[in-house]
LUMFI-108228 format. One record per residue (C-alpha): residue in three letters; x, y, z. Coordinates in nm, 2 decimals. Layout:
N
R   aa      px      py      pz
R  Ala       X       Y       Z
...
end
This chain:
84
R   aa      px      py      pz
R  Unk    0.67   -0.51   -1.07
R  Unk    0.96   -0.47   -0.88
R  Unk    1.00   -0.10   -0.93
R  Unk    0.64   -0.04   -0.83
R  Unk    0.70   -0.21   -0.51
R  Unk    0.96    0.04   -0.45
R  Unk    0.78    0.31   -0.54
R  Unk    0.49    0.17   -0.29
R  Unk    0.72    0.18   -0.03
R  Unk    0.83    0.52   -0.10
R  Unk    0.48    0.68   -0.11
R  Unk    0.36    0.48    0.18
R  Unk    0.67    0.62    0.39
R  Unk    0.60    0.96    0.27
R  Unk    0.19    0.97    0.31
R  Unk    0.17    0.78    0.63
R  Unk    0.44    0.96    0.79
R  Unk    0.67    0.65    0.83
R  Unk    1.02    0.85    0.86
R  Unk    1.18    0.59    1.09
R  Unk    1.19    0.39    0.82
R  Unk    1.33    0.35    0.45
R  Unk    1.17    0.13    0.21
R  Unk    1.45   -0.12    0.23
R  Unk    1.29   -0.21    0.56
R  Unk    0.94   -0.28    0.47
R  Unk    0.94   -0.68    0.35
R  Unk    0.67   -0.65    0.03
R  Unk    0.54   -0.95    0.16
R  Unk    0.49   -0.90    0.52
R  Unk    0.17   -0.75    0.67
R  Unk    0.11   -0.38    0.64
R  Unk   -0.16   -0.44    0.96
R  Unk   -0.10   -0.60    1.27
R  Unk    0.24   -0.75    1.32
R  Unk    0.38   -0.64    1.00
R  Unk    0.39   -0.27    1.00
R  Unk    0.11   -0.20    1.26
R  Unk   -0.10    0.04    1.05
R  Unk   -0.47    0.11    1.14
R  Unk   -0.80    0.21    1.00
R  Unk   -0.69    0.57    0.90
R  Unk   -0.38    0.44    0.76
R  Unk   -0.60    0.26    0.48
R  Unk   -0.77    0.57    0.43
R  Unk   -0.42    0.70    0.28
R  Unk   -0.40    0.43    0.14
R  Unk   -0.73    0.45   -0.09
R  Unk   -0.60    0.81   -0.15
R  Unk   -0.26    0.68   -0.26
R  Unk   -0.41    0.45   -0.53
R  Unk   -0.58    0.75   -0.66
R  Unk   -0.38    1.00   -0.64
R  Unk   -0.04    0.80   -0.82
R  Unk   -0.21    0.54   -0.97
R  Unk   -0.56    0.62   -1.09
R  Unk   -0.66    0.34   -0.88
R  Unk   -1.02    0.33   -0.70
R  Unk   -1.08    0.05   -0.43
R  Unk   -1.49   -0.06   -0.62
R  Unk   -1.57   -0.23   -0.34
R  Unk   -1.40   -0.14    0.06
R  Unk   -1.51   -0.51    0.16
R  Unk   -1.28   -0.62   -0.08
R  Unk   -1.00   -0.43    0.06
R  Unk   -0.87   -0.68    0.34
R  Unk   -0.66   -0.91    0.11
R  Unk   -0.58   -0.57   -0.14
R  Unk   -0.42   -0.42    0.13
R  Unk   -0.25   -0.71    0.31
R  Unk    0.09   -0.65    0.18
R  Unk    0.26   -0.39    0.00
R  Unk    0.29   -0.72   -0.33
R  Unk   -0.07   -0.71   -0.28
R  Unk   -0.09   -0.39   -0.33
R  Unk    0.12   -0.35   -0.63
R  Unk   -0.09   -0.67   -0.78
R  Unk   -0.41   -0.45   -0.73
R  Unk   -0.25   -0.20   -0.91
R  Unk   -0.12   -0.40   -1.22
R  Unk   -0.45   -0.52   -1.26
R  Unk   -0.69   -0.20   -1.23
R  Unk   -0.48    0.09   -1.33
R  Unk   -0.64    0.21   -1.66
end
């Protein structure tokens, strides 16, 4: 688990555009919305593309996505669950 949260962290740096930051910055448990990172709409558009395009990953149901994508452990759970 630990090494796909690092690997998380690594694409969302590199998809989103996050250069100011390196993964050791980004708290797996803190917010990727809002306070925590501050991403937006758009940015969870990259993210639905991210869980496809490394992971195999598709989001069934986008109403569902709010506690997916609340954290970058949330993530990674989704993941561990769903990938084929």
């Amino acid at each position: 688990m630990e090494q796909l949260i690092q690997e998380l962290k690594e694409h969302l740096i590199e998809e989103l555009n996050l250069e100011e930051i390196t993964p050791d910055e980004i708290d797996a448990e803190a917010p990727l919305f809002g306070e925590g990172l501050g991403l937006d709409s758009i940015d969870a558009l990259e993210i639905i593309l991210i869980l496809e395009k490394y992971y195999g990953v598709k989001l069934r149901n986008t109403a569902d996505a709010k506690p997916i994508f609340y954290s970058v452990k949330t993530l990674a759970q989704y993941i561990v669950d769903n990938r084929a």
